[in-house]
C-alpha positions as CSV (number, residue, x, y, z in Angstrom):
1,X,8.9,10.4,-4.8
2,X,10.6,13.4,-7.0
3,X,8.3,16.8,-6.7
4,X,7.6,19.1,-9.4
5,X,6.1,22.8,-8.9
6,X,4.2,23.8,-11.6
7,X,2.6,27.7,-12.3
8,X,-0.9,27.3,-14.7
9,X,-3.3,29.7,-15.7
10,X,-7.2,28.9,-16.0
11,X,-8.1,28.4,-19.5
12,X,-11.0,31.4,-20.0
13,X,-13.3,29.6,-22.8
14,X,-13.1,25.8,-24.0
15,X,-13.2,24.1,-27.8
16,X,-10.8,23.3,-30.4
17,X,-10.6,26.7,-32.2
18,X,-9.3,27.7,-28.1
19,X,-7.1,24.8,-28.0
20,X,-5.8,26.0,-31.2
21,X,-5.2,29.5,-31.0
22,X,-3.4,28.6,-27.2
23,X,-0.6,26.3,-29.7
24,X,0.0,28.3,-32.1
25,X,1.2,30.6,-29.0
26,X,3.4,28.2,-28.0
27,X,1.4,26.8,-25.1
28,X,-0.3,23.1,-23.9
29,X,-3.8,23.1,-22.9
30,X,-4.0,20.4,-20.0
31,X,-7.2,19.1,-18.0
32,X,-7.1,18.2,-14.1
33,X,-9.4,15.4,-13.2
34,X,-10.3,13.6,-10.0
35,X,-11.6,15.8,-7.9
36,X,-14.2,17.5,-6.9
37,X,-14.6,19.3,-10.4
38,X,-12.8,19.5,-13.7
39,X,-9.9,22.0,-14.2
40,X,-9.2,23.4,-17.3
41,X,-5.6,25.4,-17.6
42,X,-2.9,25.9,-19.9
43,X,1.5,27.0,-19.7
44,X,4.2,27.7,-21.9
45,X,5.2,24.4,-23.6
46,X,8.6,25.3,-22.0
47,X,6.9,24.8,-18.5
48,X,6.2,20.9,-18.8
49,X,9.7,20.2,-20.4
50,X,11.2,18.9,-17.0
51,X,7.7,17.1,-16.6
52,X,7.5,15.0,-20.1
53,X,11.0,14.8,-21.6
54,X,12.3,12.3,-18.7
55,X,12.4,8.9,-17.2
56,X,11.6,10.3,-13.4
57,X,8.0,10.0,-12.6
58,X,6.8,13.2,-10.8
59,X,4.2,14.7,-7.9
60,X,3.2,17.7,-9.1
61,X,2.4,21.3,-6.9
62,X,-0.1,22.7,-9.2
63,X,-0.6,26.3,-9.0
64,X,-3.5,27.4,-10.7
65,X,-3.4,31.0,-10.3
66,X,-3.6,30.8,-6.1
67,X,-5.4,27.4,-6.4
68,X,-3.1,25.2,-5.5
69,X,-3.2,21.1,-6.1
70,X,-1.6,17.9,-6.2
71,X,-1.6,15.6,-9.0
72,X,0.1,13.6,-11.3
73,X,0.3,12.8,-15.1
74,X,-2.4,10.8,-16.4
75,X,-2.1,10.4,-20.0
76,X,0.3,12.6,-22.7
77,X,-0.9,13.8,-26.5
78,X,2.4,14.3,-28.5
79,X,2.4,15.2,-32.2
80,X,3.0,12.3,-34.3
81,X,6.2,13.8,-36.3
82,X,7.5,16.7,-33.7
83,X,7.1,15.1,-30.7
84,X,6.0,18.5,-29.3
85,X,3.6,18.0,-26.3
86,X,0.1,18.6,-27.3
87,X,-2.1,18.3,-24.3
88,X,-1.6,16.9,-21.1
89,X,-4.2,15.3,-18.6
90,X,-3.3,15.2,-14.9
91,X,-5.0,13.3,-12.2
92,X,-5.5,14.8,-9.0
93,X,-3.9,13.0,-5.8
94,X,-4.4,13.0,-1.7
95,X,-2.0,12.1,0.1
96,X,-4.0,10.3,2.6
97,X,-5.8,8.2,-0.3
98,X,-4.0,5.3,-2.2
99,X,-2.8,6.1,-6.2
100,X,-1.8,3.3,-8.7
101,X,1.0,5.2,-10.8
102,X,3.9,3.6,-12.8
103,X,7.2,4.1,-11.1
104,X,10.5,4.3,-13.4
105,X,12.6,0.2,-12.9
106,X,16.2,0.6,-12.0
107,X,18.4,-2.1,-12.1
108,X,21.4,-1.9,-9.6
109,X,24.2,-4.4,-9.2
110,X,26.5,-6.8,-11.8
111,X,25.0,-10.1,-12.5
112,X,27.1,-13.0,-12.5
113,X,25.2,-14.4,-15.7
114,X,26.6,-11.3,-17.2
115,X,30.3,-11.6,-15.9
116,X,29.7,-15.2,-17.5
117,X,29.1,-13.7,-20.8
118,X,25.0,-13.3,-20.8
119,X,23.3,-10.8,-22.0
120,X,20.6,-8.7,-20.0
121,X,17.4,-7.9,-21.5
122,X,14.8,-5.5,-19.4
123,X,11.0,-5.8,-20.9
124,X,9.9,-3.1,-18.3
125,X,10.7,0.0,-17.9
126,X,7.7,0.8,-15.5
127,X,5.9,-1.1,-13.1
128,X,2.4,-0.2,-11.8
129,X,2.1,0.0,-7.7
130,X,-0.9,1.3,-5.6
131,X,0.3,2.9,-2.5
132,X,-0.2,5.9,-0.9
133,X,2.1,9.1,-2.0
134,X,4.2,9.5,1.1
135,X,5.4,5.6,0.8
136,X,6.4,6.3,-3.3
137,X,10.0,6.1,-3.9
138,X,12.1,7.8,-6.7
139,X,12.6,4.5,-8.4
140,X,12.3,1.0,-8.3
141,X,15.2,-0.8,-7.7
142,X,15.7,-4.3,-8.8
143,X,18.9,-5.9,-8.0
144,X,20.4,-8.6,-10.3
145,X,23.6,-9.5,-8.5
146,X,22.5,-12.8,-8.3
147,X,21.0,-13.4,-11.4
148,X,22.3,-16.1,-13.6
149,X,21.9,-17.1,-17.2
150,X,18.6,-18.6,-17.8
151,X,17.2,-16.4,-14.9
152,X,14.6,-13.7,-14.8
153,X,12.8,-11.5,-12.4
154,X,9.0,-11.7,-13.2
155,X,6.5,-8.8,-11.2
156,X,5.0,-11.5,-9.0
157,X,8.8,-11.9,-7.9
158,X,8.9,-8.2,-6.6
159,X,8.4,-6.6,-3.1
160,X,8.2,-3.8,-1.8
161,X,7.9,-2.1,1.4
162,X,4.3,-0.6,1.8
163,X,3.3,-1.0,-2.2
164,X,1.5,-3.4,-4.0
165,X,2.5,-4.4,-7.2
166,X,-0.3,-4.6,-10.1
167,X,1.8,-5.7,-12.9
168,X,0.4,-9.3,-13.7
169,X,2.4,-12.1,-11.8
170,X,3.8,-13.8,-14.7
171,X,5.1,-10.3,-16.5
172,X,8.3,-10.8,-17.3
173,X,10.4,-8.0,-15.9
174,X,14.2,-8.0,-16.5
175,X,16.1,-11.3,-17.6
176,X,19.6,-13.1,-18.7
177,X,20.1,-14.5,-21.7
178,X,23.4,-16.8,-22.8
179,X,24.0,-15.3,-26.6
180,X,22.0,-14.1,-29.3
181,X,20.1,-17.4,-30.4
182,X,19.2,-17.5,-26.7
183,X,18.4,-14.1,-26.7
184,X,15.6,-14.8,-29.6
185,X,14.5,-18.1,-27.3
186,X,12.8,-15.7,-24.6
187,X,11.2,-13.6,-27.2
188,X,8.6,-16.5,-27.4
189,X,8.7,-17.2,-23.7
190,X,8.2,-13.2,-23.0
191,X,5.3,-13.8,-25.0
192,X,4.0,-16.9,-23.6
193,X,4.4,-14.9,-20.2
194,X,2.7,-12.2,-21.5
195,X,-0.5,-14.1,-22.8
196,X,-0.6,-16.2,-19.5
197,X,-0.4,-12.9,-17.6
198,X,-3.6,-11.2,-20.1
199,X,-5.1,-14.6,-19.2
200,X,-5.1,-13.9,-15.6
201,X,-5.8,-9.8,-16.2
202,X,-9.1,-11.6,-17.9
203,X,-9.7,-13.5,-14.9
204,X,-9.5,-11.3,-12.5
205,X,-11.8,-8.7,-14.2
206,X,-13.8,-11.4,-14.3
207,X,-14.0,-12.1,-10.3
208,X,-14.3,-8.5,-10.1
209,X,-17.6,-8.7,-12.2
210,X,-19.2,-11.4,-9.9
């Protein structure tokens, strides 16, 4: 998993009129959650620009004025017209305790239902895995070589080495289509996946419950 070192400073006082006046300079207030306490810090917008603006999914060596932690991002507040990053949550991570993060889907290979004329179609562009840190990769590699026209990969269809995947089985994942009208057939069955796959997401909260 790519690795991302990241200077902070400790945010002195707390509120919006602090989370304001830290903007206007030109910087992002961010929380850290998950430990053994709540962190509150804030950089130079131009800090996180390697962090946000990018497929890659980072670890992050936080450096909190000497206090140093691991973490990765939680959740992301971007102004609605800008896009300018507004605050950022991390999570704090161990690397002997299991994390669920989404990991960035690459596909690798030449499918013979596109050689034939097909068309791909990817729904997901991240998949959800619980693993432990040391066992992340970069990516998650998906090869279509053999996939024909007609054919999908769904997330109960995926494996990998060390990671369990939490995307609902049925989720459809990266398919071929045969031409346009075809192409507008698996809108329907993407979202006949989809519900079945919220129907067993229901379910298994469900079991959890009991």
């Amino acid at each position: 998993m790519k690795s991302i070192d990241l200077k902070v400073h400790p945010r002195k006082s707390l509120g919006k009129k602090d989370a304001r006046n830290l903007r206007r300079e030109g910087n992002v207030p961010c929380v850290l959650y998950g430990g053994d306490e709540n962190h509150h810090f804030f950089a130079h917008e131009n800090t996180f620009k390697n962090l946000v603006f990018t497929h890659n999914v980072y670890l992050i060596h936080l450096d909190i004025e000497g206090d140093k932690r691991l973490a990765i991002v939680k959740e992301l507040q971007l102004h609605p017209v800008t896009d300018k990053v507004m605050h950022i949550d991390f999570q704090e991570v161990s690397r002997d305790k299991m994390i669920i993060i989404g990991l960035p889907v690459e596909i690798t290979g030449s499918s013979v239902g596109v050689k034939a004329g097909g068309k791909l179609r990817q729904r997901k562009r991240y998949i959800r895995v619980k693993g432990l840190i040391e066992n992340m990769p970069d990516t998650l590699k998906i090869d279509i070589t053999d996939l024909d026209i007609g054919q999908s990969f769904k997330a109960g269809d995926l494996k990998y080495d060390k990671l369990e995947v939490l995307e609902p089985t049925y989720s459809l994942v990266v398919g071929v289509v045969s031409s346009r009208v075809a192409a507008k057939s698996l809108e329907p069955l993407a979202e006949a996946a989809e519900a079945e796959a919220e129907e067993e997401k229901a379910e298994e909260a469900e079991e959890t419950k009991e």
